[in-house]
N, C-alpha and C positions, 0 to 999 in steps of 0.2 A: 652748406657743410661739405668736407672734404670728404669723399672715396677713399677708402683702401688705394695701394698702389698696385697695376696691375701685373703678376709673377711673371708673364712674360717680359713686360719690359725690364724688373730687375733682372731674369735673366740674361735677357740682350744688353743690358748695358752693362754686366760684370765678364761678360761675351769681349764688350767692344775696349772695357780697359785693360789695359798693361800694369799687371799688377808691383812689376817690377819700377816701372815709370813713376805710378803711386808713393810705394814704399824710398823709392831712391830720390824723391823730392825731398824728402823728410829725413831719413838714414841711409848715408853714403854707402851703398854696395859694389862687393868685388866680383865679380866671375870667377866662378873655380868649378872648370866643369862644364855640365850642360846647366848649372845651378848659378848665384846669386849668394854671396855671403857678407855677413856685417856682424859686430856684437850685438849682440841683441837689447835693445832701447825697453824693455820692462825689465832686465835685470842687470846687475854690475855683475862683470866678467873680463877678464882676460882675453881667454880665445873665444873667436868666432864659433859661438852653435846655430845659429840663428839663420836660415837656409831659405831662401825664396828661390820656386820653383818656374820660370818663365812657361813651360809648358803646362802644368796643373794649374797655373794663376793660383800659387797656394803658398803659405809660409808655413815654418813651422820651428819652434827651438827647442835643439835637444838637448839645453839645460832649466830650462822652467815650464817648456810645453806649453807656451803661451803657440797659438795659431791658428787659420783660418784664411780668407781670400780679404780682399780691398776692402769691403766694409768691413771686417770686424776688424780691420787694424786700424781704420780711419775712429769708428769705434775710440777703441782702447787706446790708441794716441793720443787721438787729441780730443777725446773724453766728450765724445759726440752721440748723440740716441742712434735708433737705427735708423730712423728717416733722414734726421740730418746728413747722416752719414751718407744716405742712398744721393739726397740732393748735393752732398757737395761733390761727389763724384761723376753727377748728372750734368751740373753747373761747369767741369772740367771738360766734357764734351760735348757742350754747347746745347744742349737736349734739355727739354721742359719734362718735367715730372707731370707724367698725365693720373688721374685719379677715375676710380668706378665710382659711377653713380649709382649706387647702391647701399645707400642710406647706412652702411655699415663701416663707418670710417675707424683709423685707428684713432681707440678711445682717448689716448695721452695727446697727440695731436690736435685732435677736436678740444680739450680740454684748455691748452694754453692758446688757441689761436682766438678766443673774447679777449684775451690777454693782450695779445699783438694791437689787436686793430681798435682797442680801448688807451691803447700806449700811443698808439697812431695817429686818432682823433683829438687825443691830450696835446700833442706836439702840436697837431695843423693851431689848436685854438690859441695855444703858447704864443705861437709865429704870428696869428692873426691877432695879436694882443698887445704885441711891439708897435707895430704898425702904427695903431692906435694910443700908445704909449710915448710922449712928445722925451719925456725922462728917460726913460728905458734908451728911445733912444740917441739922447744928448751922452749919457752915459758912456756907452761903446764906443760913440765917437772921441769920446774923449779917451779914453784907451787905446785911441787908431784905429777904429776898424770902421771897415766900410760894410756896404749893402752884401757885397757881394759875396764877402766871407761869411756873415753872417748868413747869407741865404744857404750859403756852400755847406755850412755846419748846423742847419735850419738852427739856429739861434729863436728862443721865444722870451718869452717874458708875462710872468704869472702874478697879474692884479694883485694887489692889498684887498684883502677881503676870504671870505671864511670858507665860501660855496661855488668863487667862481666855477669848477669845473661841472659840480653838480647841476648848476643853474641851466651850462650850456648841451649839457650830454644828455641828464633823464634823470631819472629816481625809479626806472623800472629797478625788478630784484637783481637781474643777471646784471644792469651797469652797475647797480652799486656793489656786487659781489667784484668785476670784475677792476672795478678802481681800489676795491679794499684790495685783493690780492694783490695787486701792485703797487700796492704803497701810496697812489695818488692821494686818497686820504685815509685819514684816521676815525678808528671809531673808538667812541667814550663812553665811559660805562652806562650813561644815560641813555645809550641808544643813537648818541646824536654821532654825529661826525662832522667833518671839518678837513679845507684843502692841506696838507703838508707843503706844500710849496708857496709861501704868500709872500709878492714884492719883492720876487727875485728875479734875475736874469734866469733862464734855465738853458743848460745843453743837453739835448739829448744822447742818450748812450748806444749804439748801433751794436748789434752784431756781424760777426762775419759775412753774412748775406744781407747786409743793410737795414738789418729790422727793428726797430724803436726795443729796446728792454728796459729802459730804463734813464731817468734823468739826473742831474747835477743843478743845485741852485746855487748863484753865488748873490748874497744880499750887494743892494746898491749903497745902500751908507754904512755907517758903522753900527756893529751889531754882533752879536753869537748866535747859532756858529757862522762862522766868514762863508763856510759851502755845507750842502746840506747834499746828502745822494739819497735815493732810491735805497729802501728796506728788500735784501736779501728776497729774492721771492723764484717761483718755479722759472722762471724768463731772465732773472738777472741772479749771476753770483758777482759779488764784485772783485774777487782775490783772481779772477779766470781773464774776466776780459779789460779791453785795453780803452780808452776812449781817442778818438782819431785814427784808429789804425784803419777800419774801412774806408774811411775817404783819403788813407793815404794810398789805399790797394787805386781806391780810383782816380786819383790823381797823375802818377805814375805806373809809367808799364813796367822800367825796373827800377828795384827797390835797391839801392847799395847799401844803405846802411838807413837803422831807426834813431832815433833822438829818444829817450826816456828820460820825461818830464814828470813834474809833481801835479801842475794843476790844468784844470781846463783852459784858462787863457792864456796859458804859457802856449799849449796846442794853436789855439787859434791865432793869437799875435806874433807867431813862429809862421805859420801858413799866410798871413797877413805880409808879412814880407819877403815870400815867397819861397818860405823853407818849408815844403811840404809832408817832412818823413818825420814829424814829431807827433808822438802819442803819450799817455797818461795815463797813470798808474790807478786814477780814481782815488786820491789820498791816502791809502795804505803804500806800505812798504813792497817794493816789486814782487810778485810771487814766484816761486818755480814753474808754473803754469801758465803766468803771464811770458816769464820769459824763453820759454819752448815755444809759444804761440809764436815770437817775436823771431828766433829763429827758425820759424818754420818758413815765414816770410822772407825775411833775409841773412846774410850771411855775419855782417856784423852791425854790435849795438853798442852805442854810445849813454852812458847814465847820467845824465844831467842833475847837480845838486847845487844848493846854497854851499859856501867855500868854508861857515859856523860848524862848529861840532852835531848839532842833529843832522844836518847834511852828511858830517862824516860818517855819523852812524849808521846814517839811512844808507850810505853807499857801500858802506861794508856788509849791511844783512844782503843788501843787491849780491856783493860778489860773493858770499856765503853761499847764497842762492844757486847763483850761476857757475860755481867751482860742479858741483853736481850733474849740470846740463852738460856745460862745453864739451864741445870735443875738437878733434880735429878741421882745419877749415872755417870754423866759428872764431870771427872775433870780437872780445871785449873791452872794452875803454870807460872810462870815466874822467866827464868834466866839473870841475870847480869853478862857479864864479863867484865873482866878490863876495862880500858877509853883503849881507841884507838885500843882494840883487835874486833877480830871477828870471828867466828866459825871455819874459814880459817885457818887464823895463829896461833889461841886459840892450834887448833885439830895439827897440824903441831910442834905445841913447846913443848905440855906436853903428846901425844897422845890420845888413845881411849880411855884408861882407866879411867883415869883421869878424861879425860870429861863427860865422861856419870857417873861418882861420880859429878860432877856438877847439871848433868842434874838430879840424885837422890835425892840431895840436896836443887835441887830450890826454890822457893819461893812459897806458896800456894796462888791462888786468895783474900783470904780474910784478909793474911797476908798482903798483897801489899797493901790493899786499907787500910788497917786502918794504916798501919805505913803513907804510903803517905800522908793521910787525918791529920794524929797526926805534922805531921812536919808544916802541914800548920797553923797551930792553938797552943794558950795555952791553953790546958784542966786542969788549975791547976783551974780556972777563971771557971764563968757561963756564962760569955762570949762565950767562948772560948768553953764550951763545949754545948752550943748553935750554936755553927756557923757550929763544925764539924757533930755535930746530922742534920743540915738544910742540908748541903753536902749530906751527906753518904744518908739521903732518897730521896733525887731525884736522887741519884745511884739505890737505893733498890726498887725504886718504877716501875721503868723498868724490871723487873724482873717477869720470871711467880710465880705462887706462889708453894711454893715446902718445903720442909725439909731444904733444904740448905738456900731458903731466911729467911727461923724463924732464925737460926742457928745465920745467919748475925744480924737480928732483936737483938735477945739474947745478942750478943757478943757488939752491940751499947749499948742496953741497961749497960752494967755492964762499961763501959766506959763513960758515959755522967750522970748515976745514976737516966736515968726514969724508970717508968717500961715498959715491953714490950706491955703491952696494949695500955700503951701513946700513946708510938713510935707509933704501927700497927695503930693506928687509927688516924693518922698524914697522914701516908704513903698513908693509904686507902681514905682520905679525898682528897688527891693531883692528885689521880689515878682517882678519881671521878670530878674532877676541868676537867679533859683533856676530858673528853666522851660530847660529841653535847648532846645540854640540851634537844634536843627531841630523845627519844631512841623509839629503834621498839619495838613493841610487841612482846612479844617470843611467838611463837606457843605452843599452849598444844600439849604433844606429840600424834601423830595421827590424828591430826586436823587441818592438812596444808590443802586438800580440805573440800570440801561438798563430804560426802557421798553418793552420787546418786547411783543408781545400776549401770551404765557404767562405774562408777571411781570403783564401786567394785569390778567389773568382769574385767575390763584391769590392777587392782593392783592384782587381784588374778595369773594372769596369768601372768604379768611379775616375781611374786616373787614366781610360782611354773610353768616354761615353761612347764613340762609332759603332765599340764595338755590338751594342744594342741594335744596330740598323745591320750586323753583317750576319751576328746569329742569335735568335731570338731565344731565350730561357722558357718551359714548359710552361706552360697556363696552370700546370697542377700544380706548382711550385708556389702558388697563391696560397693554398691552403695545405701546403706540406708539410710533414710529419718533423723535419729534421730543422730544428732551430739555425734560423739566418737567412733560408729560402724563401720566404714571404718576403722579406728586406730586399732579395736579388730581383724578386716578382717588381716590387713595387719600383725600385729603380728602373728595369726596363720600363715602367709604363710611362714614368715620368721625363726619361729620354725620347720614346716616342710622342710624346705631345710636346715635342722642341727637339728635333734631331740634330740642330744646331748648337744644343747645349754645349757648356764648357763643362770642365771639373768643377771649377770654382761655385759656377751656377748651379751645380746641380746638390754642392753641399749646402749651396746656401737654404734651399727648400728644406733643409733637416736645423735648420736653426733652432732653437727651444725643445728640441725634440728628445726624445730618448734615446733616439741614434748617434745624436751629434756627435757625440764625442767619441764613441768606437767609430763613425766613420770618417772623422778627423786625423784617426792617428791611421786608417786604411789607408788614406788618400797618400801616406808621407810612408807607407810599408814598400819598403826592399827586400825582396827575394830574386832568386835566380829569374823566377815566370816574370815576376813584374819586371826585371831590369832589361831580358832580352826584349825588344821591341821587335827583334825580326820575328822572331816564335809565336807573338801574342795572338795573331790571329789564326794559330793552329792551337795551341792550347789551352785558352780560353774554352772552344767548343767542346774538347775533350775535358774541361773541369765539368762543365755543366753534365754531359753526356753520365759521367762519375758519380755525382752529383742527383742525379736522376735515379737512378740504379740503385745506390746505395739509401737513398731516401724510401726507395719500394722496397727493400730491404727491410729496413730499419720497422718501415710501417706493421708488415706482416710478421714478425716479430715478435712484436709490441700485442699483435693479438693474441698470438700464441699464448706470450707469456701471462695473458689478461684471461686464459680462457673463454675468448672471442671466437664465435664458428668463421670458419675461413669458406669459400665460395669454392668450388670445384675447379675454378681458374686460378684463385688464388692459391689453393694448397699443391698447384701442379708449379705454380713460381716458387712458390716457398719450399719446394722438393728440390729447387734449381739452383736457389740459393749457395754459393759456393761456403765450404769451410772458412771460420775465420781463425 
C-alpha cells in the first residue's frame, strides 16, 4: 500500500516550480509589473483580473477570487485530485513521488489503486488472449495492422465465453469487488455475474500518466452494439478523456496539431500509417473538457467527420463546444470526408499522404460556421439576414473576448451589413441578460481584509517566509490573548522546520483548513508595509514588538474587567498601561 506523501517533499517541489511556467503552459500571460496577467480561465471576462505573482508562486482573481499556488490551479484546471495534481507537476520535473511507510496512506488513493492494477491485469490477459487467438488475429490483419501497432496500443482480445476473466484473476472478495467497479463484469440479480466484454477486440483507455481506466470492445462479425466502452466508474469518466492521446504524448516530442476522431480504429489505422497525432472521442460527441485537454497539449485541432448529416451535426456541437474554449493562438478546423468513409478506410484507400493533404486542407472554424449558418437562411432578404446575425450572436456570445471573436464580429458584420458596433453591443447586451441581477462587489485591489496590525504582520510573513529566520515572534504568542497571534506562532514554526520554504508552500500546509482562505486573500494583501520591500525588514519587528505589548495589554484587561486578582507585577503593568 501506498504512504502518505512526505510535506517536505511537496514543499520542495512547489519550491522548485515556476508557477508562472505552469500557469502559462495552459493560459497565455502578460507582464505588467513585477506581476503576470491573463483573463482569467474560470470565468468570462473582458479585462484582465486574473494576477500571477512570480515571486509568492501565488495567483489570484479579483473578479471571482478563484486562487492559490500550482496545485490547486492544476487542480481546478484541469479538474485533477490533489495527488494527481502533486504527480503531474512531479512528473514536470522529472522527480518520483516518494511515499511514507506508515500504513496511513491517503484513503482515496488506496481506494482506486485495486482499481488500476485490476485494469492492468485485465489488459496483460486481453493481450495474452490475441496471441492465442488465430481470428482475433487474421482480423486486424485484415484491417492493416500489424504486431507492432497493436503492441504500441497493447491491443487485446476478450474470449467467447461468460468468465474468462474470473477464471484467470480469482474469486477472492476484493477481485470481484474490484472487477464490479470497473465494469469488467456484471452482476445479476442472482448473485451471479458474468464478463462484459465477450469475443471482442478490446483497446485499452489510458490516462494521462499511462494508466489502464478503462476499455473499448469493438465485436469482430456483425452484431450490436458494433463497440461496447467501460461503464462510467471512480477511474474512468468517458466525456473527460481522449483515447490515443498518451501515446501520442509518447510518440512525439512536438505536438503541432491533433486529429479528432470518432472511433478506436480510426486511432490506430491513422498511427498504422504513420500519422501519429490522432485521438478519439470515445463515441460521444467531443466534450468541452475533452477539448481543453486537447489544447492543453497543443495549439491546434483538427475535427475529423463522416461528409453525411450526423457528421455535420456532430461537428457543429464540436464547434458549439469549442466557441467557448478558443481563444487567441488556438486554432480550429474541421474535416469532411466522403459519406460512408472514415479515417479507417479513408487512410487504407488513398494513403498517408494524401490524407494529411486533407487534413492541410480542412476547413477553418469560422469557415464552417458562416457557410453552415448561410445554408440555413436567405441573406439576399433582411429577413434573412436578421435571422442568421440572431444565430451567429448567441454563437459569438459564448466566447471569451479575444482577437479572434472581433475577427468573427467583423466578418458578421460585412455579411448581414451592420456595423460592428451594432453587432458588439447586441452581443454584449445578451451576455449581460444571462449574469444574476445582483452581482458582487468587486474588491478594490488590496482591500479584501481590514488592515489590522495582525493581518499585516501574518501577510507580511506569508508573502516574505525569511522573515521567520531574521526575527523570531514571542513563544507567548502560542497561547496569546489577542486573536491571529497563535496563527503568526504556528507560521513561524512551520517556516522553521523548512527555512527554505516558499509562499506558495507554506499555504499550501493550510489547505482544508480554517485558515485557508483568510490566508489566501493575506498572501495577495497590498498595503504601504507589504509593498515597500525595502522597509519590510525593519517593520515587520516593530509590528510584532506592537503586537506584543498590546496583546499584554489587552490580557490584563480582560482580568480586570473579569474581576480576576492581578499579581503584584501585573497590577504595576497595568498602572503602565498607557490611555487609550
Amino acid at each position: 500500500m501506498a504512504g502518505r506523501i512526505p510535506q517536505n517533499f511537496i514543499d520542495d517541489l512547489i519550491t522548485r516550480c515556476d508557477i508562472v511556467e505552469v500557469i502559462n503552459a495552459r493560459v497565455p500571460l502578460k507582464r505588467k509589473g513585477k506581476e503576470f496577467t491573463a483573463c482569467c480561465p474560470f470565468h468570462n471576462e473582458k479585462t484582465p483580473s486574473f494576477t500571477v505573482s512570480e515571486n509568492k508562486q501565488f495567483y489570484y482573481c479579483f473578479g471571482c477570487h478563484a486562487k492559490g499556488n500550482a496545485i490547486g490551479f492544476l487542480m481546478d484546471y484541469e479538474h485533477l485530485s490533489y495527488i494527481d495534481a502533486i504527480e503531474t507537476l512531479a512528473a514536470d520535473q522529472h522527480l518520483d513521488v516518494p511515499r511514507e511507510d506508515d500504513g496511513f496512506a491517503n484513503r482515496k488513493k488506496e481506494d482506486r489503486q485495486p482499481l488500476y492494477d485490476i485494469l492492468e491485469q485485465a489488459s496483460e490477459l486481453y493481450q495474452d488472449a490475441l496471441k492465442d487467438s488465430q481470428r482475433a488475429i487474421d482480423y486486424l490483419k485484415q484491417r492493416g495492422l500489424s504486431g507492432e501497432v497493436a503492441k504500441q496500443f497493447k491491443i487485446g482480445y476478450a474470449p467467447d465465453g461468460w468468465d474468462f476473466l474470473i477464471r484467470h484473476i480469482g474469486k477472492s472478495t476484493e477481485t470481484l469487488s474490484a472487477l464490479s467497479k470497473t465494469g469488467l463484469i456484471v452482476n445479476k440479480e442472482s448473485n451471479k455475474t458474468y464478463d462484459r466484454f465477450r469475443d471482442r477486440i478490446i483497446f485499452p483507455i489510458t490516462d494521462q500518466r499511462g494508466r489502464i481506466i478503462g476499455f473499448g470492445g469493438r465485436i469482430l462479425d456483425k452484431g450490436e452494439p458494433k463497440y461496447l466502452n467501460s461503464p462510467e466508474n471512480s477511474v474512468f469518466h468517458k466525456g473527460y478523456e481522449l483515447y490515443g492521446l498518451y501515446e501520442t504524448r509518447k510518440a512525439l516530442r512536438k505536438i503541432d496539431r491533433i486529429l479528432v476522431v470518432e472511433g478506436y480504429m480510426d486511432v490506430v489505422a491513422l498511427a498504422q500509417h504513420g500519422i501519429n497525432y490522432a485521438v478519439a472521442s470515445l463515441g460521444t460527441a467531443t466534450t468541452t473538457d475533452q477539448i481543453q485537454k486537447v489544447f492543453r497539449t497543443t495549439h491546434e485541432i483538427i475535427f475529423c467527420y463522416d461528409g453525411d448529416n450526423a457528421g455535420k451535426k456532430a461537428a457543429w456541437r464540436a464547434l458549439e463546444n469549442t466557441l467557448t474554449v478558443i481563444r487567441d493562438g488556438m486554432v480550429a478546423k474541421f474535416l469532411f470526408l466522403p459519406e460512408k468513409e472514415d479515417p479507417d478506410t479513408m487512410v487504407r484507400k488513398e494513403g498517408s499522404e494524401a490524407f494529411e493533404q486533407r487534413i492541410q486542407n480542412a476547413t477553418t472554424l469560422s469557415e464552417f460556421l458562416f457557410e453552415n449558418l448561410k445554408s440555413e437562411t436567405d441573406i439576399s432578404t433582411n429577413e434573412g439576414k436578421a435571422r442568421l446575425a440572431s444565430k451567429a450572436n448567441q454563437l459569438i456570445q459564448k466566447m471569451h473576448n479575444s482577437i479572434f471573436k472581433d475577427l468573427l464580429i467583423e466578418e458578421l458584420s460585412s455579411l448581414v451589413g451592420l456595423s460592428q458596433q451594432r453587432l458588439e453591443s447586441k452581443i454584449d447586451a445578451k451576455t449581460q441578460t444571462r449574469k444574476p441581477l445582483k452581482q458582487p462587489v468587486r474588491p478594490i485591489r488590496g482591500q479584501q481584509v481590514s488592515n489590522n496590525k495582525t493581518r499585516i504582520a501574518i501577510a507580511l510573513l506569508i508573502q516574505n517566509p525569511s522573515l521567520a529566520t531574521q526575527y523570531k515572534v514571542p513563544e507567548g504568542f502560542k497561547d496569546a490573548f489577542t486573536r491571529g497571534l497563535p496563527l503568526l506562532h504556528t507560521l513561524q514554526q512551520m517556516i522553521e522546520s523548512n527555512p527554505e520554504m516558499s509562499s506558495a508552500a507554506l499555504l499550501e500546509r493550510f489547505r482544508d483548513t480554517e485558515h485557508e482562505v483568510a490566508l489566501g486573500k493575506l498572501a495577495m494583501l497590498q498595503t504601504p508595509e507589504t509593498e515597500n520591500t525595502e522597509n519590510i525588514v525593519r517593520v515587520y519587528p516593530d509590528l510584532i514588538k506592537r503586537l506584543s505589548s498590546e496583546d499584554r495589554d489587552e490580557y490584563l484587561r480582560h482580568k480586570i474587567d473579569n474581576n480576576e486578582p492581578l499579581t503584584a507585577e501585573e497590577q504595576q503593568e497595568y498602572l503602565n498601561i498607557p490611555e487609550k
